[in-house]
TINUVEX-279530 format. One record per residue: residue number from 1; residue in three letters; chain; x, y, z of N, C-alpha, C, O in turn. Coordinates in Angstrom, 1 decimal. Example, Ala and Ser with C-alpha at 12.3 -4.5 7.8 and 13.67 -1.06 7.14 Angstrom:
BEGIN
1_ALA_A_13.2_-5.7_7.8_12.3_-4.5_7.8_13.2_-3.3_7.8_14.2_-3.3_8.5
2_SER_A_12.8_-2.2_7.1_13.7_-1.1_7.1_12.9_0.0_7.9_13.4_1.1_8.0
//
This chain:
BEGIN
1_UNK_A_-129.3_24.4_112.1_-128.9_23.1_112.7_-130.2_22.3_113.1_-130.3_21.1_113.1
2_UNK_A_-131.2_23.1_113.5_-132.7_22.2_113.9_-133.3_21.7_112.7_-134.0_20.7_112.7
3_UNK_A_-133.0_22.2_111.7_-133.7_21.4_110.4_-132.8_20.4_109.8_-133.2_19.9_108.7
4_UNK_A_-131.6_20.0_110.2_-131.3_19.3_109.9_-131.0_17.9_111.0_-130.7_16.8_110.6
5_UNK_A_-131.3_18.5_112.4_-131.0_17.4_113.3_-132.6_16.9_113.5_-132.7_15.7_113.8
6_UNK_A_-134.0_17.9_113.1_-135.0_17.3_112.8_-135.2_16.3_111.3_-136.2_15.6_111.2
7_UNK_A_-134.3_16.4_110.3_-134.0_15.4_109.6_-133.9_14.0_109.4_-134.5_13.1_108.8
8_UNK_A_-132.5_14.5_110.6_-132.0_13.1_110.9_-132.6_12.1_111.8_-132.4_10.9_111.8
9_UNK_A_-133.4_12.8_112.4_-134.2_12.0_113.2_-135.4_11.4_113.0_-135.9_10.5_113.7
10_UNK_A_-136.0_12.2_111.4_-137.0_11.4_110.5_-136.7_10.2_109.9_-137.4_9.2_109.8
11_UNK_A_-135.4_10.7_109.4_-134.7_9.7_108.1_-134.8_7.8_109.3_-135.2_6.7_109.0
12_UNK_A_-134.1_8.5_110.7_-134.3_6.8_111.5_-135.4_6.5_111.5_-135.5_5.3_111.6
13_UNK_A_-136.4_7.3_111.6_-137.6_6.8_112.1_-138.5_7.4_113.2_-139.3_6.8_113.9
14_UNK_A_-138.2_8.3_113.1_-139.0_9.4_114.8_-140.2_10.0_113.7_-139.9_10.2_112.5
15_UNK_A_-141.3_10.2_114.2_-142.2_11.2_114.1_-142.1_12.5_114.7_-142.5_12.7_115.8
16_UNK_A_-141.4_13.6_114.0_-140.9_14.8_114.4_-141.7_15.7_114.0_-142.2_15.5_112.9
17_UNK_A_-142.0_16.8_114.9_-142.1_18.4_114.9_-141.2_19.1_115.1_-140.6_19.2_116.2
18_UNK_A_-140.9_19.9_114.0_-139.8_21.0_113.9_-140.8_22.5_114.2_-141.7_22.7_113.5
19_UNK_A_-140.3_23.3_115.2_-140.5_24.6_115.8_-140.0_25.4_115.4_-139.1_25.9_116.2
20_UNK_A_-140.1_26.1_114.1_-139.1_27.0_113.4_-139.3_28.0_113.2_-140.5_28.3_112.9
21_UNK_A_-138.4_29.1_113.4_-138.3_30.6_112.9_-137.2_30.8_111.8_-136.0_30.4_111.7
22_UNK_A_-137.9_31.4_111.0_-136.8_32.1_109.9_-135.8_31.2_109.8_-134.6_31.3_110.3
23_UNK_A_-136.7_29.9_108.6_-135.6_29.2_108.6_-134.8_29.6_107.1_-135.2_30.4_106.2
24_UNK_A_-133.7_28.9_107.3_-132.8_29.9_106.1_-132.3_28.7_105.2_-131.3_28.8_104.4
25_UNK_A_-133.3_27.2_105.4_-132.7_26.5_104.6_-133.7_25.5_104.5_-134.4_25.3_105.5
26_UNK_A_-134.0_24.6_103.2_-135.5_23.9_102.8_-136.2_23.3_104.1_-135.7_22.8_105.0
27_UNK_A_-137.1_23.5_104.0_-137.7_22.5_105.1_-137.5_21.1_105.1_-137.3_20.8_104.0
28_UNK_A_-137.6_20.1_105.9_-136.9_18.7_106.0_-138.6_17.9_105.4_-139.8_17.9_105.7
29_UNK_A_-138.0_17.4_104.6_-139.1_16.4_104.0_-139.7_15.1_104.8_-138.7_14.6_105.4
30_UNK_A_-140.3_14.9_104.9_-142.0_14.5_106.4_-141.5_14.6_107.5_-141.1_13.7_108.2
31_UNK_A_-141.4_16.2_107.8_-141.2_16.7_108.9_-142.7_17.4_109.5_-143.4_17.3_108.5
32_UNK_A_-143.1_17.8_110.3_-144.5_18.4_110.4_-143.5_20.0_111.2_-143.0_20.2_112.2
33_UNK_A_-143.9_20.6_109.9_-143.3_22.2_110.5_-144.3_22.7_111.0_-145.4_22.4_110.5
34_UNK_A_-143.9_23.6_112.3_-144.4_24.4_112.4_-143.9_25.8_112.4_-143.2_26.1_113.3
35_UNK_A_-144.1_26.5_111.7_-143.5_28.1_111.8_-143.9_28.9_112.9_-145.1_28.9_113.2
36_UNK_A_-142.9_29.8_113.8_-142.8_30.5_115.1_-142.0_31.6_114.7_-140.8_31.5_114.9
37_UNK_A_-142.6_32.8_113.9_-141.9_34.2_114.2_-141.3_34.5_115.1_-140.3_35.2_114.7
38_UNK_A_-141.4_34.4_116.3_-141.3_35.3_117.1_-141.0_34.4_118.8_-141.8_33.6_119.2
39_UNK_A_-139.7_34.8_119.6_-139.8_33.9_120.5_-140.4_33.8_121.5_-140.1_33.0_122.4
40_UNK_A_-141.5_34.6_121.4_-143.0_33.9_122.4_-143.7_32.8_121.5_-144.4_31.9_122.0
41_UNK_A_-143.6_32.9_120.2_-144.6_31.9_119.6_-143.7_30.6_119.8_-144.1_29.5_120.3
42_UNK_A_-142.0_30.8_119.3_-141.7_29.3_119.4_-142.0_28.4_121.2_-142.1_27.2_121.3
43_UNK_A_-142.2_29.3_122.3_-142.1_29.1_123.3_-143.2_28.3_123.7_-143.3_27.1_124.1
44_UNK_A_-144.7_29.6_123.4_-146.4_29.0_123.4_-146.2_27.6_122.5_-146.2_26.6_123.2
45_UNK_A_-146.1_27.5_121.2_-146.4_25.9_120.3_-145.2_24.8_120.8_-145.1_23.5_120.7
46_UNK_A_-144.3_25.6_121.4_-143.2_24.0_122.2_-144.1_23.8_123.0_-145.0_23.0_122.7
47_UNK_A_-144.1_24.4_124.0_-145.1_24.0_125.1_-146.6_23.6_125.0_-147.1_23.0_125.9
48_UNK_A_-147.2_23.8_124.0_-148.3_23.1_123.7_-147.8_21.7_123.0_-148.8_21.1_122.5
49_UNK_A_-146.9_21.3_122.9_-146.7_19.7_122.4_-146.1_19.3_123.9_-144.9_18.8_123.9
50_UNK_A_-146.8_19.4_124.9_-146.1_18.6_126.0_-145.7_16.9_126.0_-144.7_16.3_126.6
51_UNK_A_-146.9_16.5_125.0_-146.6_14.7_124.8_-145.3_14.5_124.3_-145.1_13.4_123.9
52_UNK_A_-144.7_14.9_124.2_-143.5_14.6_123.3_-143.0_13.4_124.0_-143.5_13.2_125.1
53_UNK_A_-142.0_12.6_123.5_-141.1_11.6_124.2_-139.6_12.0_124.3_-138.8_11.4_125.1
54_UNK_A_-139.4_13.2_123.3_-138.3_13.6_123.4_-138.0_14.5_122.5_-138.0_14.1_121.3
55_UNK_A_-137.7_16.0_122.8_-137.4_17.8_122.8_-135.8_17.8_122.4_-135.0_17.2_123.2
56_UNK_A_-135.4_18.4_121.6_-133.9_18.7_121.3_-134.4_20.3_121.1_-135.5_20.5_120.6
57_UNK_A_-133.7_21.0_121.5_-133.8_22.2_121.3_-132.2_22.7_120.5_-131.2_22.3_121.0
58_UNK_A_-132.2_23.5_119.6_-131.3_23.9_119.0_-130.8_25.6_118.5_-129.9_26.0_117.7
59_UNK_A_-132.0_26.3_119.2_-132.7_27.9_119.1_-131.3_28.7_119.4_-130.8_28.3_120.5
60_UNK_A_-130.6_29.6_118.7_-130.2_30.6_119.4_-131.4_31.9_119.9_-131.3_33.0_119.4
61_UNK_A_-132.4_31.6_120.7_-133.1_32.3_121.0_-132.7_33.5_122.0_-132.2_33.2_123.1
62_UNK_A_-132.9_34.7_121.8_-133.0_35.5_122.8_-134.0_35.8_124.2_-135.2_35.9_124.3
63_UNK_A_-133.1_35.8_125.3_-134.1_35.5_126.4_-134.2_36.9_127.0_-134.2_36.9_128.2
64_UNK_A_-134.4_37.6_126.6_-134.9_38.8_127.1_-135.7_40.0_126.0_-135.5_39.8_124.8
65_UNK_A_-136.3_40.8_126.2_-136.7_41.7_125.4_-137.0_43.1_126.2_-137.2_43.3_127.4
66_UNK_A_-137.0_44.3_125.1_-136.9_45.4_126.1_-138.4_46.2_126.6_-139.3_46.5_125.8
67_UNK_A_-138.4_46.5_127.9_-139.8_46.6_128.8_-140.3_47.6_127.5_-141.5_47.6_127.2
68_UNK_A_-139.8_48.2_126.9_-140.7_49.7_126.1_-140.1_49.3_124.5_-139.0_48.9_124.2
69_UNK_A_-140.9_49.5_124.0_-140.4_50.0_122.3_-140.7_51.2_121.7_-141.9_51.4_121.4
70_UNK_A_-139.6_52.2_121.4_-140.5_53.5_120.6_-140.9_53.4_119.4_-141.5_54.3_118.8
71_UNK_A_-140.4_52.2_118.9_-140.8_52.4_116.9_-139.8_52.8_116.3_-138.8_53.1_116.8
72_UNK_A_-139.9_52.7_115.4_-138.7_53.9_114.4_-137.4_53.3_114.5_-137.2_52.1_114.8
73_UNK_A_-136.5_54.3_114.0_-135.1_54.8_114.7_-134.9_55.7_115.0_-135.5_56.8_114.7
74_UNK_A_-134.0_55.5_115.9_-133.4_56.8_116.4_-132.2_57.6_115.8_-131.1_57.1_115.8
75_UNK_A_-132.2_58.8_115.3_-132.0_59.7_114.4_-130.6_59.6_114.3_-130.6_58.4_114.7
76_UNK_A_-129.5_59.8_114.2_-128.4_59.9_113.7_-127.8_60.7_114.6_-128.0_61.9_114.4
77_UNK_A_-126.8_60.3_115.7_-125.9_61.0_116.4_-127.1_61.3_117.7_-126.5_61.9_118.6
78_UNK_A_-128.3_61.1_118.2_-128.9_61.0_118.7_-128.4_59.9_120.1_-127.7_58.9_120.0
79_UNK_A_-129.0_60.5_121.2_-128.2_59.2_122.1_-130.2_58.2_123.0_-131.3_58.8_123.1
80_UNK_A_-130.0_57.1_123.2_-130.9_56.6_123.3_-131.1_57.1_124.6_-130.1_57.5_125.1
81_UNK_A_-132.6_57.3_125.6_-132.6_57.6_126.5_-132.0_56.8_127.8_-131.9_55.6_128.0
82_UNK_A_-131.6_57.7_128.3_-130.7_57.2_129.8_-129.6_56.5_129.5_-129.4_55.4_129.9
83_UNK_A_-128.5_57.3_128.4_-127.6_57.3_128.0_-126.9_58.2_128.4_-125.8_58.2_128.0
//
């Protein structure tokens, strides 16, 4: 939906930056992409465009992440700790 509501807002006439992760459909033509893996990066490069005149956000971003990561997976019938 961000690449196409950053579209529409080219096609009138806005000078747009699109903030994108894993986008799953063409990029919008004179759009100025920026690519954001990861939802600290889309957060850091939004927030580094403070000038804006006007921010549409359209992210199903996740707002949390877990304090530890072990890597891997976890084995099959295995139960995750503090289960």
């Amino acid at each position: 939906m961000g690449a196409a509501l950053a579209a529409e807002a080219r096609r009138r006439g806005a000078e747009v930056t699109l903030v994108a992760s894993n986008l799953a459909v063409p990029m919008p033509v004179g759009v100025d992409v920026v690519q954001a893996p990861t939802a600290e990066d889309v957060a850091r490069e939004t927030l580094a465009r403070g000038d804006a005149d006007v921010v549409v956000m359209a992210a199903a971003v996740a707002d949390y992440r877990p304090a530890s990561s072990r890597g891997g997976q976890t084995a099959e019938g295995r139960r995750a700790p503090g289960r």
